[in-house]
N, C-alpha and C positions, 0 to 999 in steps of 0.2 A: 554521407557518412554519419554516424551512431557517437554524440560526442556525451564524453563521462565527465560530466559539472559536478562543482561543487555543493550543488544540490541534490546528488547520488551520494555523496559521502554519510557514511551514518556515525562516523568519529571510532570504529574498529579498526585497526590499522590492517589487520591482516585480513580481515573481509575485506576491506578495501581495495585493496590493493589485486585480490584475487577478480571482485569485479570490476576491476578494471579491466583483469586481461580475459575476461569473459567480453566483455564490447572491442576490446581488439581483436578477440577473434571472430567477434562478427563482422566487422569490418574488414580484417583480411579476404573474408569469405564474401563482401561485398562488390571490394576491389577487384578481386579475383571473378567475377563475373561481366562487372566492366570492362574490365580488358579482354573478355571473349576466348574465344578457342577452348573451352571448358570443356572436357572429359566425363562420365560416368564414374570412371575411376579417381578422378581428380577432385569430384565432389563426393564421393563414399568418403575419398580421407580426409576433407576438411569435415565432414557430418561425425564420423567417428571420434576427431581428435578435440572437437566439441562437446562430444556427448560425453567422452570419460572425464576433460576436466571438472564439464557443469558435477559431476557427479560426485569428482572428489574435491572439487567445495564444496557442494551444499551436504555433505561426507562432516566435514569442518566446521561449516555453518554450525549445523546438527548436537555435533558435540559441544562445543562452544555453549549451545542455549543449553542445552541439557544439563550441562556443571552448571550454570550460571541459575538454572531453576526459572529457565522462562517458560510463563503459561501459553507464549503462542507456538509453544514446538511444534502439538501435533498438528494445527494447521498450516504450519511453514512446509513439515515433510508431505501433505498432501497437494500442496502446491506444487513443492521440489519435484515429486511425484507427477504431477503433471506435464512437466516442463520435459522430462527424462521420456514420458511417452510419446510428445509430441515428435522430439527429435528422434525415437527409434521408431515411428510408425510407420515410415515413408520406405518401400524397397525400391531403390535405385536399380537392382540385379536387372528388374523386368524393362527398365525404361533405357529409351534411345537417349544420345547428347544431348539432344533439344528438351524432350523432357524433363531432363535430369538437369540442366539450368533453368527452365521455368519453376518447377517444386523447390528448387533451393531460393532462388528469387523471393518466393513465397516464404519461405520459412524463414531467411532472414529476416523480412517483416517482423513475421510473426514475433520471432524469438525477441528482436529488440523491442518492439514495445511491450513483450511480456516482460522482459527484464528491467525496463525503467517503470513500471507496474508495480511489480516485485519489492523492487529496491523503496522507493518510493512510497509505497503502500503497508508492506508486512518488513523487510531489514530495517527501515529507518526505528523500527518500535523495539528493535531486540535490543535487552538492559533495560529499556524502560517502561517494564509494563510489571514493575511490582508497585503493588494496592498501595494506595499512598495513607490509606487508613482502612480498617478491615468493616466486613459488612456491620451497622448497629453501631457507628462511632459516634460519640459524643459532638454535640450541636458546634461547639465550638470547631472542632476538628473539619463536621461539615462543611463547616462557612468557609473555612479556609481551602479546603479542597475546590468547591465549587464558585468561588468568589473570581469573577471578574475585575483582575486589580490595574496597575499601571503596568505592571510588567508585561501587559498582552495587547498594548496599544498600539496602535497603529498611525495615530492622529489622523487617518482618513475619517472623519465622520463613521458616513454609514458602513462603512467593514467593520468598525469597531461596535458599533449597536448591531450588526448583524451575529457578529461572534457573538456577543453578550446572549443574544437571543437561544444561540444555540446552546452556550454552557446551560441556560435555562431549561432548556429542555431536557439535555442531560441530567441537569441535578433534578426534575421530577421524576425521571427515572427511575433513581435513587429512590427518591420517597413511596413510589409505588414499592418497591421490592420489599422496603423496611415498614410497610405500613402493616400494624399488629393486627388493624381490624378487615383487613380485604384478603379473603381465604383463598379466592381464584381470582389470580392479578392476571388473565389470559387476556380480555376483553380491553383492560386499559395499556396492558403491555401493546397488542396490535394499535391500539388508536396514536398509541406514542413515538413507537415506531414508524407510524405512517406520517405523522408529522415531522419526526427527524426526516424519514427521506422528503420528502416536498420541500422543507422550508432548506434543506443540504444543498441539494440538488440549486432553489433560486438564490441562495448564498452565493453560490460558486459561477452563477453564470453571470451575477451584477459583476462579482469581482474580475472576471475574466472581461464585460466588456468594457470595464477603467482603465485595464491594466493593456486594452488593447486600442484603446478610446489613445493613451499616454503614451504607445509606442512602447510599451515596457519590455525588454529583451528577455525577461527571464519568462513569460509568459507560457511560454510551448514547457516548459517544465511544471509548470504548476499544473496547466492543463492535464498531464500525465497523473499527477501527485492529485487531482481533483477525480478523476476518472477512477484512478483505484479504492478511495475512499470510498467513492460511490458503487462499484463493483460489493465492496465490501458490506456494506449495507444490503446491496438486493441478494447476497447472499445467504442472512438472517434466517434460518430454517425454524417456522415456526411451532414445528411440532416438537423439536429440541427443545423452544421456550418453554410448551405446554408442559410438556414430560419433567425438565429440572427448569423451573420457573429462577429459582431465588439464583442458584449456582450459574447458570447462563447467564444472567442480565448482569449480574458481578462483574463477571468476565467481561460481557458488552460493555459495560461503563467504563472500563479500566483501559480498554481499548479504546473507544470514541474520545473519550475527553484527555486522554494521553497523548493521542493521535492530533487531535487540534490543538492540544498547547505546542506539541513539537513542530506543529507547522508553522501556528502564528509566528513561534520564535524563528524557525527556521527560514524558512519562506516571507511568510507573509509581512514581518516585517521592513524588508527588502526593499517593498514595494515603493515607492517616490510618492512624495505627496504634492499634490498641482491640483 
């Protein structure tokens, strides 16, 4: 079974609550294959009675960011978008019982680890992804925005020099964007990019194996909540960079370092220290 933690929650009451009964009904549709004797007909209407809800939440979702003026709408609806095809691509009409429990078998998969993807990765960031100071902010403003302070401690030693690391690298980001004298920031945008993902990427794999080294229960979630970040990065279309260099990497920043403070606090704090 598909369980909805308090590490799914993103503090919206009414998204919340809606994905909640998104993971229940994958789990009904779960159970419901466990106990066998499965129909064609019997899995057309748990795939249908799936697909209209996902649809009129993320319906909800949609509006909700759109009053609220979130910059990750249009990537959220091309997700939602995806999510919405995956469950209508499959024609049950053509296929015998047996079939038609194996593709669903599958697609429950599927769906629930898209959905703790999802949640984890692009819902935890809706409300939080306005510019905490706009592009060209004053040094002092900087510092503060990019500053590694007490509040993002861990007292693990190297997870906390490992974060440090990576705000670092974020905030060059930054100064490549806002740098007056470098006309085509295309060449240091890829190299810095290529080092967020590597150094992302062995961030995530120390911290996973302490946290597995310790027994730590909450693991299999982070693992999820690690895996879409990182999806999210090799997503990076670099010809978007090229074409709007300055307006893109805004974005990207406001995203990446929003996204790790809300973990550290979220998450990563959590973590026991031994």
């Amino acid at each position: 079974m598909y369980t909805f933690t308090k590490d799914c929650l993103i503090g919206i009451e009414a998204i919340d609550k809606e994905h909640e009964q998104l993971f229940k009904m994958i789990n009904d549709a779960a159970k419901m294959l466990n106990d066998g004797q499965v129909s064609v007909p019997a899995v057309k209407n748990v795939v249908n009675h799936l697909k209209d809800y996902a649809a009129e939440h993320f319906a909800h979702e949609e509006a909700y960011m759109e009053k609220i003026g979130d910059p990750e709408l249009a990537r959220q609806k091309k997700e939602h978008a995806s999510f919405a095809a995956k469950v209508a691509g499959v024609d049950f009409d053509s296929m015998t019982d047996e079939e038609a429990v194996k593709e669903l078998t599958e697609l429950v998969k599927f769906l629930a680890k898209w959905l703790y993807h999802h949640i984890l990765g692009s819902d935890i960031m809706i409300g939080k992804m306005i510019s905490e100071k706009p592009a060209g902010a004053g040094d002092n403003q900087k510092k503060s925005m990019f500053e590694f302070t007490d509040e993002y401690k861990t007292d693990i030693d190297f997870v906390d020099d490992e974060h440090k690391k990576l705000f670092e690298i974020i905030e060059r980001t930054y100064d490549v964007i806002n740098n007056p004298f470098l006309a085509d920031k295309y060449d240091s945008i890829v190299s810095i990019i290529a080092e967020l993902k590597d150094y992302t990427e062995l961030h995530f794999k120390d911290e996973e194996n302490y946290m597995e080294k310790i027994g730590y229960e909450g693991l299999a979630a982070q693992k999820l909540a690690h895996e879409s970040f990182v999806e999210r990065l090799a997503e990076i279309n670099m010809e978007e960079v090229d074409d709007s260099q300055h307006e893109y990497l805004c974005e990207l920043i406001d995203f990446l370092l929003g996204w790790l403070k809300n973990h550290i606090l979220k998450m990563d704090k959590k973590i026991p220290v031994k």
